[in-house]
N, C-alpha and C positions, 0 to 999 in steps of 0.2 A: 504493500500500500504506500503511494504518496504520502509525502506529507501534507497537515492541514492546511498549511499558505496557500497549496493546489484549490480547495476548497475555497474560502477567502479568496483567490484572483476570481475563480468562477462567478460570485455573487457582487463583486468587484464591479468586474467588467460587464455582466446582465445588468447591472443599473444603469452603466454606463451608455449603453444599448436602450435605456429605457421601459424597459423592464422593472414593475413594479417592485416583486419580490423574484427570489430563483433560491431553491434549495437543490440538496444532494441526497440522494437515497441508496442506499446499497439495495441493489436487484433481486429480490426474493418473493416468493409464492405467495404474498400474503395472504390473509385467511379471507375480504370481502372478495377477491378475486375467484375463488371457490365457491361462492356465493352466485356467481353472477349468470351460472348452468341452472340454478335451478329458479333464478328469474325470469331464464329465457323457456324453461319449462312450462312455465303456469303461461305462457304465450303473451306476456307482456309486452315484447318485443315489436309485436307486428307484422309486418313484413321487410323489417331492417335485420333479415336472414345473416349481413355481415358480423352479427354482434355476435354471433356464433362460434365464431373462429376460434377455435380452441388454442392461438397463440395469445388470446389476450388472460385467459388462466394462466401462464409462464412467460413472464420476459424472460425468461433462458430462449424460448422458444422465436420470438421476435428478432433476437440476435444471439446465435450461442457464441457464447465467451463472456457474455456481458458483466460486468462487475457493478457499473454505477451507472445511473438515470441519473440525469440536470434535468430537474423540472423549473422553467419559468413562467411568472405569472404579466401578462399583457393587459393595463387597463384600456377598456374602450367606452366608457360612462362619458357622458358630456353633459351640459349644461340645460337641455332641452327637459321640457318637463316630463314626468313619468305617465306611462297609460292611465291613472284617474287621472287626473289634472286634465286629463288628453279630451277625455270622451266628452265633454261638452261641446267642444268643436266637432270633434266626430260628428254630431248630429245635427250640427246648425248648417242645414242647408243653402240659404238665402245670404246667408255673410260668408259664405267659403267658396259658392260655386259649384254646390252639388256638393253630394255624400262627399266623405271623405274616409279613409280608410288607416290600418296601425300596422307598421313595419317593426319588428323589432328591434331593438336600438343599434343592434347589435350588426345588422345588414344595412346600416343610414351609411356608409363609407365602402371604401374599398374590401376586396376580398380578404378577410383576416388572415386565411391558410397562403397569401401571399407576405404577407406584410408580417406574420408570425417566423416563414419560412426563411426572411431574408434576414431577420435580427439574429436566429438560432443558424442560422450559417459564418455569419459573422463570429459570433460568441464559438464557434467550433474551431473558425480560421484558428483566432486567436491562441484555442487550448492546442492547438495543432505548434503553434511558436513554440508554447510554454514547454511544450512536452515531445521533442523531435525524434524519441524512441517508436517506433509502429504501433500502433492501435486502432482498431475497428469502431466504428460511429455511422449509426444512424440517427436521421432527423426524424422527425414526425410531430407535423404541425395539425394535430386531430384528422391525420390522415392513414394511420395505420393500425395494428391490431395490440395496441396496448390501453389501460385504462389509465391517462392522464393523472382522474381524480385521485386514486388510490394510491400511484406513487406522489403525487402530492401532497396525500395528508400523511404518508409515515417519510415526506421531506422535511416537516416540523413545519408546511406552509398552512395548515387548517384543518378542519373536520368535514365531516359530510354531513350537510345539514339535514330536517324532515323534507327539502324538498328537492332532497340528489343531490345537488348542486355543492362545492367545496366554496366554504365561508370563512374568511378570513376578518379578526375583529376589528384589523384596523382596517381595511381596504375591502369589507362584503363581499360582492361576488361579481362585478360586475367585470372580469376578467377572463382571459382567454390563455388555455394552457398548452404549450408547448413543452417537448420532449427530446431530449436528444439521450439515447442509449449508447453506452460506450465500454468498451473493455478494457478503460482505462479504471484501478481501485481506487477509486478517491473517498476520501472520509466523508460520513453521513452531517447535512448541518443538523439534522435533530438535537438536542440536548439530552433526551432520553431514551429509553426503551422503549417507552408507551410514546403515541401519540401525539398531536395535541386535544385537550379535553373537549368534550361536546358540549359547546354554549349554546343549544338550543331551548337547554330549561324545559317550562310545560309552554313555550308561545306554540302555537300551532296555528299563526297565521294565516302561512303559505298552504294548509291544507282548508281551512275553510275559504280561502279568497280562490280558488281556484274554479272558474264556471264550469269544467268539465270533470268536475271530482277525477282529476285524474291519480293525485295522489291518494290511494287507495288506503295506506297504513302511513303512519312516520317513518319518513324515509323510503320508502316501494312506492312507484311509480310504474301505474299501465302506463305505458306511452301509447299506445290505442286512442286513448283518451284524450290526450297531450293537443293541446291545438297547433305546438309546434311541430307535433307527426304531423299532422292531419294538414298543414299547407304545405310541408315540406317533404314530407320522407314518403307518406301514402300517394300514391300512382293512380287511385280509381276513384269511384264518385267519396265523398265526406258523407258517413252515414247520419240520416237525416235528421236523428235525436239528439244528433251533436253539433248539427248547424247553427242552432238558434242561440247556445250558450258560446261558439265562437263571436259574436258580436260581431266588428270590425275590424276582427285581424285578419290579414293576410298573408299574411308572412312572419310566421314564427307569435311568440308572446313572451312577454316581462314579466308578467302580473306574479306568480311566486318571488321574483324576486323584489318589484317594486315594493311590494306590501313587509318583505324582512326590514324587522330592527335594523338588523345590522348593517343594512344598504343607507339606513336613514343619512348619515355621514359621508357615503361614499368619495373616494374623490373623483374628481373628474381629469378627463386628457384635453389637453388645447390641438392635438395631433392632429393634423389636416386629414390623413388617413380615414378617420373616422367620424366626421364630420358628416350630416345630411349631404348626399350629394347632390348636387343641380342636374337637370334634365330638362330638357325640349321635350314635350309631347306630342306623339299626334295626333293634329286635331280632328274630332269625331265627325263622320259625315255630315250628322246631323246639326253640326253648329261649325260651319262652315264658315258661314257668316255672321257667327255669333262673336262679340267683342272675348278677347280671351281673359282671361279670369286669374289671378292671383291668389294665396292663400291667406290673402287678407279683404279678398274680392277690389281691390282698385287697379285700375289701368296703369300699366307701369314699373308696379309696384316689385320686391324681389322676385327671382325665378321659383318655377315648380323645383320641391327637391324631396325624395324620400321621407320626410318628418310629415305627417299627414298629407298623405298624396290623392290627387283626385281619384276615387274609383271612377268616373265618366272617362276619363284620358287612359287610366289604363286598361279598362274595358275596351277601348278603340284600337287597342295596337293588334296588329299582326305577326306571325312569327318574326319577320325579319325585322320589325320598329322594335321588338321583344331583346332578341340578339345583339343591337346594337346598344340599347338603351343599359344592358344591364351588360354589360362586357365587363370586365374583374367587379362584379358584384358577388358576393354570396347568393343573391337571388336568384342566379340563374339557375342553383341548382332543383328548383321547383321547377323549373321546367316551363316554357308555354303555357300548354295545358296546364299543367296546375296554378299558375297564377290566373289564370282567368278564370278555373273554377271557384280556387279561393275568393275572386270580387264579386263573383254572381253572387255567392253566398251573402258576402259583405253587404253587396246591394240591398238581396232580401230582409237585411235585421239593419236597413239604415231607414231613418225617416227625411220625407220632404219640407216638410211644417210649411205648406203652402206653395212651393216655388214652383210654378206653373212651366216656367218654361225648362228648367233643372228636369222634371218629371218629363215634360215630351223631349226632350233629348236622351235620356237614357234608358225611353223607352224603347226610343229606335232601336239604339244599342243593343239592348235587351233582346227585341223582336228579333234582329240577324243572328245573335249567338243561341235564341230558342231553335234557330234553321241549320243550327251547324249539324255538319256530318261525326260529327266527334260526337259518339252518345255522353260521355261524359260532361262534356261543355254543354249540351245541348238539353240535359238534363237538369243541370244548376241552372242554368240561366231559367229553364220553365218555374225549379221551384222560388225563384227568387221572384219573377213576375206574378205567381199567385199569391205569393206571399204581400207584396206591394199593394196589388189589385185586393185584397182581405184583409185589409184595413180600414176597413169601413170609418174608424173614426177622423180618416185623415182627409181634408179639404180638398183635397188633387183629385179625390176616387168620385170625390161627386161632383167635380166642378168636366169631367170628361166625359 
């Protein structure tokens, strides 16, 4: 084994990189890792059939020789308010320009698995200087068959809260974890044998604020349930008793973590990385010649960007406005199709509160994605128009 200064340059130089925290773990079987077979037993999983891979029970298995994992931690929080604060505007139609729809914060920038992959290359160059004898290293920036969280909490960076998620008391969760495996022995930053302790206490939160009860026990998670499966990982229609507790998300959700204590503090990044991005949209047949509209509804005013984005704009796009628009996004990995399913839905649990011409525009919309040849688009889009249309208390439904 190295000595600890080895250590110490590691967490050193990840700050320097910007990295929030980064610990050191010695690579071993832990015991949740054994765990994780018979989560995927009771079909919690889904159809994210990868979580299977029986190298993520053995980092020996991910890389043999390995001796130590560098785990670092990536803040990507900004200053943007959180999903409640959110959803007022979500549903003010007439001052936003139509519905508006919730990205999670986390997909408002660049692709993370880029911008994660070039820090932990960097940080590798480096131990590559430090240490000019041979050794074997892989990267994995939440792209390969090991379980991040779990060499992170026995790196002394946190616990695993009730809702999955690894919480850290000074910096919450609102971080992105990267891995590099290596066969180089470097001493553990833990200070202990154990741990660190679980400060989750009796709050249980994050399991009553969840609309999709998906966390089923403290700490177990169906992801079946997950509204983050269900616009991202799920491939077929969003089954329909779980439409209406998704609300306005489209991509992905916060709301477990918005609602932790422990985020209350969080910090934030100034990182441009992560930032809402701006976008051109395009504009929808039907308002062609309609004045375009800002997310503050004035002429002029800032650009469209991912932090409450029009559902009418991106309901209008086609595959190729799709591919351009979301190139090193996270969101593409939803796919087309799944993002358009995810707005239909959005559409259907969004209100008009009067806005006449908002309503004939997105009905158009609506009526061509009812005609798609994609049963699955074609199916969302129907149930969101009856959904709209059976609302009997809303003003639009009787004023057509």
């Amino acid at each position: 084994m190295v000595d600890v200064s080895a250590t110490t340059w590691v967490c050193e130089r990840a700050s320097q990189l910007g990295f929030a925290m980064a610990g050191v773990v010695r690579a071993e079987k832990f015991p949740e890792l054994a765990r994780q077979q018979e989560w995927f037993a009771r079909g919690y999983a889904g159809e994210m059939n990868y979580l299977s891979d029986p190298r993520r029970s053995n980092p020996q298995a991910a890389l043999p020789g390995i001796q130590s994992a560098i785990v670092c931690a990536l803040t990507y929080n900004t200053e943007y308010v959180r999903t409640e604060q959110a959803f007022a505007t979500l549903n003010r139609a007439s001052e936003t320009g139509g519905p508006r729809g919730w990205v999670s914060r986390y997909a408002w920038g660049d692709d993370y698995h880029d911008v994660l992959r070039e820090k932990l290359q960097m940080l590798l160059d480096g131990l590559r200087e430090q240490h000019p004898q041979p050794f074997e290293a892989r990267i994995y920036a939440d792209t390969g068959p090991i379980n991040e969280r779990v060499l992170a909490k026995h790196a002394g960076l946190g616990w695993l809260g009730k809702n999955t998620l690894l919480l850290n008391e000074r910096i919450g969760s609102f971080f992105f974890l990267g891995v590099i495996l290596t066969t180089l022995d470097l001493p553990s930053t833990s200070t202990s044998d154990a741990p660190p302790p679980d400060r989750c206490g009796t709050c249980r939160k994050c399991i009553d604020a969840c609309p999709t009860e998906a966390l089923v026990d403290p700490y177990v998670m169906d992801a079946r349930k997950c509204i983050s499966y269900l616009t991202i990982e799920l491939r077929g229609a969003i089954p329909e008793q779980l439409r209406e507790p998704m609300g306005q998300h489209i991509f992905g959700c916060d709301i477990c973590q918005d609602v932790c204590p422990w985020n209350r503090h969080a910090p934030v990044t100034d990182a441009k990385e992560f930032q809402p991005r701006s976008f051109a949209h395009p504009t929808p047949a039907a308002a062609r010649e309609e004045t375009e509209f800002s997310l503050n509804g004035k002429d002029g005013a800032s650009p469209e960007t991912l932090f409450l984005p029009s559902l009418e704009r991106l309901a209008s796009m086609n595959q190729s406005e799709f591919s351009e628009m979301f190139r090193g996004s996270p969101i593409k990995r939803t796919k087309w199709r799944g993002l358009i399913r995810n707005v239909c839905v959005a559409l259907g649990n969004s209100n008009f509160n009067g806005d006449l011409v908002a309503f004939k525009r997105i009905s158009s919309v609506m009526a061509r994605l009812a005609a798609s040849s994609d049963p699955v688009i074609s199916e969302s889009a129907q149930w969101a128009v009856s959904r709209i249309q059976a609302n009997e208390a809303s003003p639009i439904v009787k004023m057509i």
